[in-house]
C-alpha positions as CSV (number, residue, x, y, z in Angstrom):
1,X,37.8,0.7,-69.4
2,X,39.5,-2.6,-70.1
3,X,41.5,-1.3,-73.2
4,X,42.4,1.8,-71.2
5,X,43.5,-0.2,-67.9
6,X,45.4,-2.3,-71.0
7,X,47.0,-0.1,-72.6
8,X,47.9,2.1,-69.0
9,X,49.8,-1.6,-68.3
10,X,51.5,-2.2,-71.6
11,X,52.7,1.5,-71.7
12,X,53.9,1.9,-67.9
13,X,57.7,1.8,-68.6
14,X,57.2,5.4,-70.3
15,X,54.5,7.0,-68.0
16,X,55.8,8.7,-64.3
17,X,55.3,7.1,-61.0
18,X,57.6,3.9,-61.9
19,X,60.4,4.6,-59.9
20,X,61.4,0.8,-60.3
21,X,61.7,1.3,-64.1
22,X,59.6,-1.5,-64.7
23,X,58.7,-2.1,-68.5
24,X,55.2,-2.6,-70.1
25,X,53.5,-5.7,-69.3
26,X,53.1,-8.8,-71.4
27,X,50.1,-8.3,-74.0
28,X,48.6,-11.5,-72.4
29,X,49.1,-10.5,-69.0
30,X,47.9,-7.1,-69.3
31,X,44.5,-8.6,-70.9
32,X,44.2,-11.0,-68.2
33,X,44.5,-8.3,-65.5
34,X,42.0,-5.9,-67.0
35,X,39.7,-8.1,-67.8
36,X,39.6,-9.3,-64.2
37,X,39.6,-6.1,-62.3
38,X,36.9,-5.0,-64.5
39,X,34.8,-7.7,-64.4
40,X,35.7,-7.1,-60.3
41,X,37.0,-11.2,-60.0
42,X,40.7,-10.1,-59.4
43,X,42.4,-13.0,-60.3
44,X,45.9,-12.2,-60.2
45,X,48.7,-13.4,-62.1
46,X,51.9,-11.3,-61.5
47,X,53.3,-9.7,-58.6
48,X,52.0,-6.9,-57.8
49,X,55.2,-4.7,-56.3
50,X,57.7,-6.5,-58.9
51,X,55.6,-6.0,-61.9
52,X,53.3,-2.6,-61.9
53,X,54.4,0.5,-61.2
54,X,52.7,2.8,-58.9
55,X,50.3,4.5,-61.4
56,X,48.7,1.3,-62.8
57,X,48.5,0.0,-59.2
58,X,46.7,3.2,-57.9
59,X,45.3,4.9,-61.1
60,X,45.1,1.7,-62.7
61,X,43.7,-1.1,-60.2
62,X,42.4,0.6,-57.6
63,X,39.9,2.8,-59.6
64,X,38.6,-0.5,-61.2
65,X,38.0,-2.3,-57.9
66,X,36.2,0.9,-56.9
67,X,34.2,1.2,-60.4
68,X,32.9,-2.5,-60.4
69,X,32.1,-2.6,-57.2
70,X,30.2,0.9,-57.7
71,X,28.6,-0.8,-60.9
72,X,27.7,-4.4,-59.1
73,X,25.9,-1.6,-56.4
74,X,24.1,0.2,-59.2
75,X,22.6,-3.2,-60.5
76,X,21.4,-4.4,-57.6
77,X,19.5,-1.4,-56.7
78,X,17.9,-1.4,-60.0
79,X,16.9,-4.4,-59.7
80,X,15.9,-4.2,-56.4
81,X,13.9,-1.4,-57.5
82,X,12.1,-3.2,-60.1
83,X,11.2,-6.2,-57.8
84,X,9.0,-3.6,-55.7
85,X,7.7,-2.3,-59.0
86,X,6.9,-5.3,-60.4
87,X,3.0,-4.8,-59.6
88,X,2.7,-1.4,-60.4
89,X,0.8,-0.9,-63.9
90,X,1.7,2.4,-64.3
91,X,4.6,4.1,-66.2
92,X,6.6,6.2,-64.3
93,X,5.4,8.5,-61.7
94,X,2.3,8.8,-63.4
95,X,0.6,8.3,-59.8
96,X,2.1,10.8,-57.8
97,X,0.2,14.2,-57.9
């Protein structure tokens, strides 16, 4: 997901939804912002409204906000789920009849 939201960023100035006309982003930029939306720490750089265009801002961003966030969720139930499991000394749902 990171070299996709990367390569959305670097390629924006010939995708639709720009109506500013902005250009790709900066190789080093466009790193920096996918790895932090994916790893869900958001630490921007750029300006948002002078810099991305519309589809890397809502196809781009704001599905990777959603997607870590989803994924931090996912964890902590797992792991949640193995805490209460942790005494069990059966496999599975062996037990259940």
């Amino acid at each position: 997901m990171a070299l996709a939201l990367g390569l959305l960023q670097r390629a924006q100035g010939l995708l639709p939804l720009n109506p500013a006309g902005f250009q790709g982003v900066a190789p080093d930029l466009a790193l920096n912002t996918a790895m932090s939306f994916v790893t869900n720490t958001n630490w921007q750089s750029y300006g948002g409204e002078t810099t991305l265009s519309h589809l890397v801002q809502a196809g781009g961003l704001t599905v990777q906000n959603f997607l870590s966030a989803a994924a931090g969720l996912a964890v902590a139930a797992a792991l949640a789920r193995g805490f209460t499991r942790a005494g069990v000394h059966q496999l599975g749902n062996s037990g259940w009849t």
